[in-house]
C-alpha positions as CSV (number, residue, x, y, z in Angstrom):
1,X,150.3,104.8,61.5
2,X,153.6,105.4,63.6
3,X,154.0,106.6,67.2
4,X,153.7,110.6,68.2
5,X,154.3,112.5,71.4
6,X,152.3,115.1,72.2
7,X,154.1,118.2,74.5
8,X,151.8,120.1,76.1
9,X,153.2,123.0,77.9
10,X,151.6,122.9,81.5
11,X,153.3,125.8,83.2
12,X,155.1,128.5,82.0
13,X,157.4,131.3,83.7
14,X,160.0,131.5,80.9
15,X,162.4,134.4,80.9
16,X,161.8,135.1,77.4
17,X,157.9,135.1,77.7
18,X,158.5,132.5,74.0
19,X,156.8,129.3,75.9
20,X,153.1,129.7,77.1
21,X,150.6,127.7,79.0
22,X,148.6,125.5,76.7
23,X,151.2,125.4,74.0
24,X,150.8,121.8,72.2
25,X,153.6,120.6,69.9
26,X,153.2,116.9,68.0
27,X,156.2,114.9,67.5
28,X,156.1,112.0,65.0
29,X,158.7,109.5,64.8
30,X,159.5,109.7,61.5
31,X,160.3,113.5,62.3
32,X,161.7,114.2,65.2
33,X,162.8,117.8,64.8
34,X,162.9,120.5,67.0
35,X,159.6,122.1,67.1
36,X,159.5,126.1,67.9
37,X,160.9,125.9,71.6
38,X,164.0,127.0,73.2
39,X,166.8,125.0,72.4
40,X,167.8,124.2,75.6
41,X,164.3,123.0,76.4
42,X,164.3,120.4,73.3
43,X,167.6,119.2,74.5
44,X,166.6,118.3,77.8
45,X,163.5,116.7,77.0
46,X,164.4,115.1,73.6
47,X,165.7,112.1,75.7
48,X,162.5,111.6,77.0
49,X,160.5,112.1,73.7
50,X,162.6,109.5,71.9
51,X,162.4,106.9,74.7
52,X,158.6,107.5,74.6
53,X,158.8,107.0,70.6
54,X,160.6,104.1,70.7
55,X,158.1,102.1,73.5
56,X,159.8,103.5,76.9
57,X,157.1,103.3,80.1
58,X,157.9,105.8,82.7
59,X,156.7,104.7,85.8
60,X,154.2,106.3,87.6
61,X,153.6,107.6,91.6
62,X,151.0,105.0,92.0
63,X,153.4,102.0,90.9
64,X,152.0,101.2,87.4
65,X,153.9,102.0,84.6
66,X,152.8,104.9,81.7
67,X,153.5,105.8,78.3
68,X,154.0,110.1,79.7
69,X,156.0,111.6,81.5
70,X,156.8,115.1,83.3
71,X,159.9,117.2,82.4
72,X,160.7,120.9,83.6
73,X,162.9,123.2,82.1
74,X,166.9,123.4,83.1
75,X,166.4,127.2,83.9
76,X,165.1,127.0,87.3
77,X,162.0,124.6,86.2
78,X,160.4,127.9,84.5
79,X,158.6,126.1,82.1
80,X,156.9,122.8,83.1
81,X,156.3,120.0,80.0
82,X,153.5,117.0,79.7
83,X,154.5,114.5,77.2
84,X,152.9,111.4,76.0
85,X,152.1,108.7,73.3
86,X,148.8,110.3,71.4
87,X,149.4,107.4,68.6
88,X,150.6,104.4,67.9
């Protein structure tokens, strides 16, 4: 079984109205294409999502290390992302 992401969408202002709260998107290694989000929302998190596939840690407020991270959206953090490793 290879790694996945999970993206949960954990706040959502978006100008569009296209992202809401709750919004869950899985990401598996072996696929990582865009799933149904703004583009510019996928490209700045996509760094994130394939550091977590490939092992990254993000380190967390506490001092220990994490395999999830936060991530807000470029336009004025209008949309707010959870990801993490659901599989491995």
């Amino acid at each position: 079984m290879g790694r996945k992401v999970k993206i949960t969408i954990t706040e959502s202002k978006c100008r569009s109205g296209f992202h809401k709260k709750g919004d869950e998107f899985i990401i598996d290694e072996d696929k990582t294409i865009c799933p149904p989000m703004c583009v510019e929302l996928w490209h700045y998190a996509y760094p994130y999502i394939w550091a977590l596939l490939n092992g990254a840690e993000d380190d967390r407020p506490d001092g220990s290390r994490g395999k999830e991270t936060n991530v807000i959206c470029p336009d004025e953090g209008r949309v707010h992302l959870h990801i993490e490793v659901i599989e491995e």
